[in-house]
Residue frames relative to the residue before (quaternion, step in Angstrom):
aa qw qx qy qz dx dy dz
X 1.0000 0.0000 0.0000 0.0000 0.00 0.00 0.00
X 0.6413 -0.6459 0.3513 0.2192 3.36 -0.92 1.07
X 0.1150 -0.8675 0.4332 0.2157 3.81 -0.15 -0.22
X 0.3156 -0.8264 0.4144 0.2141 3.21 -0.41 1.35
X 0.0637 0.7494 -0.6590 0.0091 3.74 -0.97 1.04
X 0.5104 -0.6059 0.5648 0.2309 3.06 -1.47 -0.21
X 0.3833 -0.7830 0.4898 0.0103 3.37 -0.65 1.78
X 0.1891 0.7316 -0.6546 -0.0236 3.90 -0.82 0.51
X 0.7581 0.5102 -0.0134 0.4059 3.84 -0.69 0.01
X 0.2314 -0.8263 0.5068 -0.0833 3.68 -0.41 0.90
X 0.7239 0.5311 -0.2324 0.3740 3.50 1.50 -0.49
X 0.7651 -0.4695 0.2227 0.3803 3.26 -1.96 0.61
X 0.6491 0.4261 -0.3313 0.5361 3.57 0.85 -0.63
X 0.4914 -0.6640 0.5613 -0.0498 3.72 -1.26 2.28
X 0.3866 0.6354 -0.6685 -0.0054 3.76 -0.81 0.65
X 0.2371 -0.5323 0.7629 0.2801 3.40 -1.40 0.36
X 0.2359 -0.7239 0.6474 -0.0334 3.43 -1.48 0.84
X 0.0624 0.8680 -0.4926 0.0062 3.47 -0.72 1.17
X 0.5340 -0.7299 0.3254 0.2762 3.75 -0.55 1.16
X 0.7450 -0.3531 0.5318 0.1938 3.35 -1.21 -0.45
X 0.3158 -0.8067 0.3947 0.3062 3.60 -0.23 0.78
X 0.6852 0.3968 -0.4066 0.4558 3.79 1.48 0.62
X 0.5764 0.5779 -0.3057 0.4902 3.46 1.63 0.20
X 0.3747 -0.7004 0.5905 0.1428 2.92 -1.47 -0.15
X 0.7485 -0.3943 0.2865 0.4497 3.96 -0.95 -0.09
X 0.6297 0.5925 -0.0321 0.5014 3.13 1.82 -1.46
X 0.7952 0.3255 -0.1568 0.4870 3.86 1.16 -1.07
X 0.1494 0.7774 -0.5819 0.1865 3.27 0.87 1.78
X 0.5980 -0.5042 0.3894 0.4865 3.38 0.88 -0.87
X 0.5238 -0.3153 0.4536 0.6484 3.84 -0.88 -1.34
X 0.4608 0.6502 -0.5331 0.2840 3.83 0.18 0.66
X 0.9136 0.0160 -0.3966 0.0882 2.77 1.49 0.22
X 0.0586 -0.7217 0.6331 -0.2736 2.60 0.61 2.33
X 0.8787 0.3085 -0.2574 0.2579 3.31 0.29 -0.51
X 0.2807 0.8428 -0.3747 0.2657 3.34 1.47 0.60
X 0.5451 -0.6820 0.3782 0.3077 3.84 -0.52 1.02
X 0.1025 0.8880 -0.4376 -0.0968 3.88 0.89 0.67
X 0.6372 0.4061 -0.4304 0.4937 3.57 1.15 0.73
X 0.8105 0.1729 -0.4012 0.3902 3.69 0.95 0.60
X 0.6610 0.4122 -0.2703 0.5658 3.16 1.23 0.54
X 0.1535 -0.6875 0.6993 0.1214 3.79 -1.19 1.02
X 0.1320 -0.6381 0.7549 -0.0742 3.63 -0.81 1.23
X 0.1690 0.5578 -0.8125 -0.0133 3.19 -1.80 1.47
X 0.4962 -0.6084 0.6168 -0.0560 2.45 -1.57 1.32
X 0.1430 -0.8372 0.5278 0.0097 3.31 -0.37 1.55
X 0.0426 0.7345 -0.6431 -0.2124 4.05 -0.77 0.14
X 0.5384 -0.6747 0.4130 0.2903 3.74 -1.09 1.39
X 0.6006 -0.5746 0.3522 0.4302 3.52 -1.23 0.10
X 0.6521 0.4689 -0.3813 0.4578 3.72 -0.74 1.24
X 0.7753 0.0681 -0.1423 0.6115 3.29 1.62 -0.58
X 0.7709 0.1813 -0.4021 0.4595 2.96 -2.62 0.59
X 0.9188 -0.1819 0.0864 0.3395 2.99 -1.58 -1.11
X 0.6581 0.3363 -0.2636 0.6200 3.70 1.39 0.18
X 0.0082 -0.8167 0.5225 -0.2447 3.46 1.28 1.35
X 0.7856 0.1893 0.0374 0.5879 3.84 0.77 -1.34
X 0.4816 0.5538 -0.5230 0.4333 3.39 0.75 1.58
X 0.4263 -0.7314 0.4800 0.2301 3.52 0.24 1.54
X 0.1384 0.7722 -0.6053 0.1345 3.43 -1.14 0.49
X 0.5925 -0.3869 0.4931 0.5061 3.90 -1.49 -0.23
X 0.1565 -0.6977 0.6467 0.2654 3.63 0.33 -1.52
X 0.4534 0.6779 -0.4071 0.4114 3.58 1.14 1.29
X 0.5462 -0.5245 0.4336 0.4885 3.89 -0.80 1.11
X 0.6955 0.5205 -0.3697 0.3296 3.99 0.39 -0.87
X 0.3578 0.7244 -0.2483 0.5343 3.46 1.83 -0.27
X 0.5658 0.4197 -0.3370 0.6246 2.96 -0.13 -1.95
X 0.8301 0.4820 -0.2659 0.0890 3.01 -1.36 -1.80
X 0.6947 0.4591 -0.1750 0.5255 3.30 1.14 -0.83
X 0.5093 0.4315 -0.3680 0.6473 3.93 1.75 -0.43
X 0.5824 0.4773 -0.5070 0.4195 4.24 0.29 -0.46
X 0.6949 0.5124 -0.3029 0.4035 3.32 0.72 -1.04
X 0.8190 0.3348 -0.2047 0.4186 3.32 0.19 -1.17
X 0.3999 0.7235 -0.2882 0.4834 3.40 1.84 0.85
X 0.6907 0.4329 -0.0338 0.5782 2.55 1.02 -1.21
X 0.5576 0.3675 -0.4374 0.6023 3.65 1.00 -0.24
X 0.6042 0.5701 -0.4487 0.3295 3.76 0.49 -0.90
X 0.7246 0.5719 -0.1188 0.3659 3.43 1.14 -1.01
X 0.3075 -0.8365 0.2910 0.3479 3.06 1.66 -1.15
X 0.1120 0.8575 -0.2899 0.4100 2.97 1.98 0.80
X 0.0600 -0.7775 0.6240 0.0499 3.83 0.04 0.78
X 0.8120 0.1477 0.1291 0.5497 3.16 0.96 -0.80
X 0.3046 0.8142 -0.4784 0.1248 3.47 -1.12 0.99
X 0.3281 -0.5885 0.5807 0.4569 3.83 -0.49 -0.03
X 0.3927 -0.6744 0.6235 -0.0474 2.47 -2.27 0.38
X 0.0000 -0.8408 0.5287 -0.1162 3.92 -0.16 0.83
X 0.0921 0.8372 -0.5306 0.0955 3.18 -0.53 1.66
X 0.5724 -0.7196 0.3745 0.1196 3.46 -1.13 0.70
X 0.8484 -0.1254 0.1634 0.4876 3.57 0.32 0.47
X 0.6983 -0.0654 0.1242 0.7019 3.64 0.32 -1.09
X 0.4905 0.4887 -0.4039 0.5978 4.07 1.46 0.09
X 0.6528 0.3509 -0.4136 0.5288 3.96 0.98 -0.03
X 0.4682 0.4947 -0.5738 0.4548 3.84 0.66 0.27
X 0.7556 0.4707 -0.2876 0.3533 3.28 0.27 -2.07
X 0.7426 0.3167 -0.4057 0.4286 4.27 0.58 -0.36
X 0.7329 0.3617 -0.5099 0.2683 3.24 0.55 1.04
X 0.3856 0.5208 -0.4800 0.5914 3.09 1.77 0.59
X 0.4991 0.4695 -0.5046 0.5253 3.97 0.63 0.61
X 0.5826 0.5889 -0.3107 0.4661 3.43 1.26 -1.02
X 0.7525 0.4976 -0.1947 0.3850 3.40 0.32 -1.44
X 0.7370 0.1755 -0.2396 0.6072 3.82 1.36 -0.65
X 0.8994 -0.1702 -0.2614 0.3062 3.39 0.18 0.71
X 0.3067 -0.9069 0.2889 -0.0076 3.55 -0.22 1.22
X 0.5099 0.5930 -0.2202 0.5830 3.01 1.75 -0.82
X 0.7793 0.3210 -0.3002 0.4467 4.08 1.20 0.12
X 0.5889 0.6035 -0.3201 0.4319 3.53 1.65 0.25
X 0.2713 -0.7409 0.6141 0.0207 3.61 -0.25 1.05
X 0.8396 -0.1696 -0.0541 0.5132 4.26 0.16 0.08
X 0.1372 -0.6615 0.7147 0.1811 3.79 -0.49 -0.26
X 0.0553 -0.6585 0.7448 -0.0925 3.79 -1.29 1.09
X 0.1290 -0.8067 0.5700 -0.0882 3.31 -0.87 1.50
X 0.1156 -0.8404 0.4941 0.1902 3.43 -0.24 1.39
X 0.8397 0.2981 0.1561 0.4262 3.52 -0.12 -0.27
X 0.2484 0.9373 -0.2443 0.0086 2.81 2.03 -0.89
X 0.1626 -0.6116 0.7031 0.3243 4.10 -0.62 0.03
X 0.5653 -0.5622 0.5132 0.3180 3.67 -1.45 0.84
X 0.6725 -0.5037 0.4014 0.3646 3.37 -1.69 0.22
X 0.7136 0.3268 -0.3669 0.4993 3.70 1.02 -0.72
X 0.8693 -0.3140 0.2344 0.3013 2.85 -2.03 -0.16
X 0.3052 -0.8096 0.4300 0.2577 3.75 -0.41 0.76
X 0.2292 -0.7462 0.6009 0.1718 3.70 -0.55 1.05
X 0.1201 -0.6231 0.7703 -0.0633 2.73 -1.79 0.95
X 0.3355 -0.7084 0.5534 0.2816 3.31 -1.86 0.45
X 0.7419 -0.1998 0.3117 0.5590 3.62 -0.78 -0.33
X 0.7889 0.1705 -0.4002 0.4341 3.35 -0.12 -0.82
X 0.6722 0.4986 -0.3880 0.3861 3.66 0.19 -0.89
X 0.6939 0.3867 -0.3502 0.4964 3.74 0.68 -0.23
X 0.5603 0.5438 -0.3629 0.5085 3.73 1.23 0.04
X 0.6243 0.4942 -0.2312 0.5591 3.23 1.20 -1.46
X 0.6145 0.3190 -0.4266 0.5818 4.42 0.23 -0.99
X 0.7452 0.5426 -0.3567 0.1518 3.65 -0.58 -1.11
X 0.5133 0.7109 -0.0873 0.4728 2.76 1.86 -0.97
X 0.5443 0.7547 -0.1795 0.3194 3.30 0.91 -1.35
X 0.5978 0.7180 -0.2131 0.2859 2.96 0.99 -1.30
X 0.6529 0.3489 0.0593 0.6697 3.35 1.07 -2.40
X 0.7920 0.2514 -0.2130 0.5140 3.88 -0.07 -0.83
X 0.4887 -0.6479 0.5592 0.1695 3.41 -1.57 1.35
X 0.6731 0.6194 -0.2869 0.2846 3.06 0.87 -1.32
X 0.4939 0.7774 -0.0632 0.3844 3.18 1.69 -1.38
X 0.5225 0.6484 -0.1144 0.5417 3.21 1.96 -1.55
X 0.7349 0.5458 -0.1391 0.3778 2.81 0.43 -1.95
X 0.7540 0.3603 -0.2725 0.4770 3.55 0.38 -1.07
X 0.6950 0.4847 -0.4177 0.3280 3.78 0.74 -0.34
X 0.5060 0.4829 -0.3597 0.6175 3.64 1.62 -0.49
X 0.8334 0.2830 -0.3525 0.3178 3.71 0.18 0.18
X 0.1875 0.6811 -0.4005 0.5836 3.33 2.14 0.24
X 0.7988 0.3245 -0.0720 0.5015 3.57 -0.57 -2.07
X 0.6867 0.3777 -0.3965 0.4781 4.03 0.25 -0.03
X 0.5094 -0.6649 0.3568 0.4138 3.51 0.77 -0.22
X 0.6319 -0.4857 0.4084 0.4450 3.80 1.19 -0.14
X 0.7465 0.4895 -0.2526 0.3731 3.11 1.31 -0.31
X 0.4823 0.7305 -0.3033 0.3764 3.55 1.82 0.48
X 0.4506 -0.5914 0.5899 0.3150 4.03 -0.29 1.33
X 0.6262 -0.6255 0.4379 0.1578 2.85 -1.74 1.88
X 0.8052 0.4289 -0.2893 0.2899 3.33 0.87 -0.91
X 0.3757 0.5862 -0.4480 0.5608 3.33 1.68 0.34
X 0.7886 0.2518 -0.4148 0.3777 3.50 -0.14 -0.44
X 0.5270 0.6075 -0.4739 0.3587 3.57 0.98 -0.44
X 0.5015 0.6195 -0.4243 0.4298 3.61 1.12 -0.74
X 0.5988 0.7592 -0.1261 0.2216 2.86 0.52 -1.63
X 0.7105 0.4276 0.0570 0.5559 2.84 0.17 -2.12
X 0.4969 0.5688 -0.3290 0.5669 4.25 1.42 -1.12
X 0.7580 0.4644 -0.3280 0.3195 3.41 0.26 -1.65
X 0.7229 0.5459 -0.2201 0.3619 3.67 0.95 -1.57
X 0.6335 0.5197 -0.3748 0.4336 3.17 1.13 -0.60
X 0.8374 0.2728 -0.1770 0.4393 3.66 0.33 -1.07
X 0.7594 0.2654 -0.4317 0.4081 3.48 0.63 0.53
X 0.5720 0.4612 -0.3714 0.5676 3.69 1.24 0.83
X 0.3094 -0.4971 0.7369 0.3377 4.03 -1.77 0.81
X 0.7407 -0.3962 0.5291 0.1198 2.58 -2.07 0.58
X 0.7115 0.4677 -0.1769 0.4936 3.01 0.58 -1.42
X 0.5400 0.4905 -0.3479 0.5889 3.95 1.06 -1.13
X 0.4811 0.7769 -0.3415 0.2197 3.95 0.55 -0.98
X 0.6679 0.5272 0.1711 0.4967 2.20 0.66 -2.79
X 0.6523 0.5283 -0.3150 0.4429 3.86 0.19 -1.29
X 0.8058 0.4942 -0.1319 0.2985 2.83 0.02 -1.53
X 0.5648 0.6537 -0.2136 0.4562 3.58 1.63 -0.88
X 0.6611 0.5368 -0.1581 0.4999 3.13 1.26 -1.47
X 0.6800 0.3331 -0.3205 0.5691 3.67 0.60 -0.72
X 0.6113 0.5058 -0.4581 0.4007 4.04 0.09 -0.69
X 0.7292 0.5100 -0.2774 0.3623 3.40 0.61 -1.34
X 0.7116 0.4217 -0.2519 0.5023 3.71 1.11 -1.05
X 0.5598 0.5576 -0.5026 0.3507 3.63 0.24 -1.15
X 0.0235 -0.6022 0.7944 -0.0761 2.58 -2.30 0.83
X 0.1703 -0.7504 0.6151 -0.1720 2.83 -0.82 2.41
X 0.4086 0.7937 -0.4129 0.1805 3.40 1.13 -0.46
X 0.7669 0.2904 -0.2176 0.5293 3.62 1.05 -1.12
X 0.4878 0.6249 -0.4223 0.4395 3.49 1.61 0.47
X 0.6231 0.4880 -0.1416 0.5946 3.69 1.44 -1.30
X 0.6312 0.7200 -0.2533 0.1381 3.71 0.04 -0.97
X 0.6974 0.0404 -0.1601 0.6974 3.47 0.24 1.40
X 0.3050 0.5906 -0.6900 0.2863 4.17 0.76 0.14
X 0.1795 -0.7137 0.6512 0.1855 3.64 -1.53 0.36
X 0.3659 0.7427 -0.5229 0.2029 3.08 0.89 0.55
X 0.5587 -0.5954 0.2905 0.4989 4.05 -0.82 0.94
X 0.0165 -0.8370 0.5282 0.1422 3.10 -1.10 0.16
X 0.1718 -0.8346 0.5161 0.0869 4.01 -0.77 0.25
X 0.0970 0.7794 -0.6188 0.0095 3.68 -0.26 1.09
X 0.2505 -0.7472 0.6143 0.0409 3.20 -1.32 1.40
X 0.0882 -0.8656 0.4890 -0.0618 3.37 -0.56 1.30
X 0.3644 -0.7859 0.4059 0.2911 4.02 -0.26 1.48
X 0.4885 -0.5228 0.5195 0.4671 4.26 -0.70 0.75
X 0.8046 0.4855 -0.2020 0.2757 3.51 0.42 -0.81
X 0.4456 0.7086 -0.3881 0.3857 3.72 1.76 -0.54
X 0.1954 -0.8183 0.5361 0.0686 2.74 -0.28 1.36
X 0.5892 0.4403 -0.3110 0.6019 4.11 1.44 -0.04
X 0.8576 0.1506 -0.0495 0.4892 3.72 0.18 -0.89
X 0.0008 -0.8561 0.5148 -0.0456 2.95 0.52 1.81
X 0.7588 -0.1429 0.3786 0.5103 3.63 -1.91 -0.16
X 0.6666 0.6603 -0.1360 0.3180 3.39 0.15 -1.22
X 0.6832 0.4775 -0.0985 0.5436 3.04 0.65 -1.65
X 0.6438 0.6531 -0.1279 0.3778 3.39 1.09 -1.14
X 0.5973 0.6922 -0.0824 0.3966 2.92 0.87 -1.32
X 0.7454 0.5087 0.0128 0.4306 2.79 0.79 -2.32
X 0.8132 0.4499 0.0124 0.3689 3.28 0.80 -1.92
X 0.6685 0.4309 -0.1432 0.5889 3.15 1.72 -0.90
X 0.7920 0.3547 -0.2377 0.4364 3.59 0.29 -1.68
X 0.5519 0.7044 -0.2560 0.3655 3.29 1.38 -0.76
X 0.7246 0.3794 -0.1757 0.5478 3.44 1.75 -0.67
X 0.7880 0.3420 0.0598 0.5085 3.48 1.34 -1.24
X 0.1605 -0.8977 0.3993 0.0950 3.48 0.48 1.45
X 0.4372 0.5322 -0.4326 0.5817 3.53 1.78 -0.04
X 0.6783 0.5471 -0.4652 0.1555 4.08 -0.02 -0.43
X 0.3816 -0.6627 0.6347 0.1109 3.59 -1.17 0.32
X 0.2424 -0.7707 0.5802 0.1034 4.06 -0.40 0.95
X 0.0630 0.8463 -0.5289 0.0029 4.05 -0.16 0.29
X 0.1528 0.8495 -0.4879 -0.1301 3.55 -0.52 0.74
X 0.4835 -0.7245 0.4757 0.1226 3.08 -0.87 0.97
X 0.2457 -0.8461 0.4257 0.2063 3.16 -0.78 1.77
X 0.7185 0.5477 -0.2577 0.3426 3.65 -1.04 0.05
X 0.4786 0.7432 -0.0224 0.4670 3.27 2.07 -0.28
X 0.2485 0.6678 -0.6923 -0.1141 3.96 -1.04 0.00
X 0.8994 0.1859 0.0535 0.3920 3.45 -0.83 -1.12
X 0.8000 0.2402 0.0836 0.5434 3.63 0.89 -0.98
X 0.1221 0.7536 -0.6447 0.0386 3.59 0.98 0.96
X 0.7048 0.5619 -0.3762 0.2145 3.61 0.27 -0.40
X 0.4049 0.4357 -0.3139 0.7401 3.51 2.01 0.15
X 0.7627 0.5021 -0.2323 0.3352 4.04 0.06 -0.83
X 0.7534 -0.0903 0.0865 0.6456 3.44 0.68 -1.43
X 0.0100 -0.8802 0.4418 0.1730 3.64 0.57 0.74
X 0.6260 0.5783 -0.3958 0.3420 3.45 1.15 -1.13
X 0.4914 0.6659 -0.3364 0.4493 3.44 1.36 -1.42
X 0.7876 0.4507 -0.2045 0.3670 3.96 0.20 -1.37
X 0.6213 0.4925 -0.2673 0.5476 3.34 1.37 -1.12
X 0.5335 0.5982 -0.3773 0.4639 4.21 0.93 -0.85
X 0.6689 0.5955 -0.1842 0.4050 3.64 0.82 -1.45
X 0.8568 0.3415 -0.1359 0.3618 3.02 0.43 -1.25
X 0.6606 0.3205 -0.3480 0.5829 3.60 1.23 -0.96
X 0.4740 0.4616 -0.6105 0.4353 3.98 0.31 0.28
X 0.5967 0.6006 -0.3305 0.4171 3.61 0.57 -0.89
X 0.8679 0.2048 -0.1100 0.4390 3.20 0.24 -1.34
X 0.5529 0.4349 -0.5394 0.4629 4.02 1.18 0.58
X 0.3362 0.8527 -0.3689 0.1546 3.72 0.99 -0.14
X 0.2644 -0.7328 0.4749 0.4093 3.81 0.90 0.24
């Protein structure tokens, strides 16, 4: 069965592209108007449970993902490509890393969640876990991870968008595996290039965090933070994010 993705871009330089665990293929921002669609082919993948593969039954596990990037990428004819992931979409491209490496050429982490397990305390693991069933719950993590400093009616969008083009259950699922996995001794010492974009304003996935979680695994990686940013530079500072990345990824 075919997989349905979203297509920008005709050029020589291959990304599969993977969202956020409140977005979708579709909730990139105006990034993408401004994508380079004569040197760069961007597909745009949405996991099973959301957007356009909303009612495609599945585990709802990063090994999932990983195994739909692939058989994308065959679908495409893609021996080879890079790989740009969003937030809990920067776990899932390195669990592409971890099962097959010999076909990835850069990894570009926006926002990225590290390779180990994410810790949380009580409240924040009451407050994500939640998230799932309670809108409100939504709300406060997109203003957490923006720095407080996002207009209500953006996140209401937002918080609008996640609800009706994601299951609950896919929501939920998916939270539970990102948060526990441990890729670290799966990723560790790859030299493949790497790029982690980090918002001034993320108030959860900081510079720091980055540093630690990323360079700490990947001696090829570069940490960038984008000023003017938190959580969602691609809604925030898009031209700024789009500049970053395809310099990044035409780079011999």
């Amino acid at each position: 069965m075919a997989i349905a993705h979203r297509r920008i871009g005709t050029g020589p330089v291959r990304v599969i592209v993977l969202h956020d665990w409140f977005g979708t293929s579709a909730n990139w921002g105006s990034v993408l108007d401004y994508l380079d669609p004569e040197g760069f082919s961007y597909a745009f993948l949405d996991y099973r449970g959301y957007g356009d593969r909303r009612d495609v039954a599945g585990a709802h596990t990063l090994a999932e993902i990983a195994d739909d990037v692939l058989a994308l990428a065959d679908q495409l004819g893609w021996d080879t490509f890079s790989l740009l992931g969003h937030s809990m979409g920067g776990k899932a491209v390195q669990q592409v890393l971890a099962r097959s490496p010999e076909r990835i050429e850069k990894l570009v982490g926006l926002t990225p969640v590290p390779a180990a397990p994410y810790e949380m305390d009580e409240a924040t693991h009451a407050l994500f876990h939640g998230a799932a069933e309670d809108p409100e719950k939504r709300r406060i993590i997109l203003d957490l991870v923006t720095g407080n400093r996002a207009g209500r009616y953006w996140i209401d969008r937002m918080v609008a968008h996640s609800l009706a083009v994601s299951r609950p259950e896919a929501f939920a699922a998916y939270l539970t595996d990102w948060q526990s996995l441990d890729l670290t001794s799966a990723v560790k010492g790859s030299t493949v290039p790497v790029l982690v974009l980090v918002g001034e304003y993320d108030l959860a996935l900081t510079a720091e965090v980055m540093r630690v979680g990323w360079q700490g695994l990947y001696p090829n990686c570069r940490v960038h933070t984008i000023p003017g940013a938190g959580h969602y530079p691609p809604h925030e500072t898009p031209v700024a994010f789009v500049t970053e990345v395809e310099a990044f990824l035409r780079r011999p």
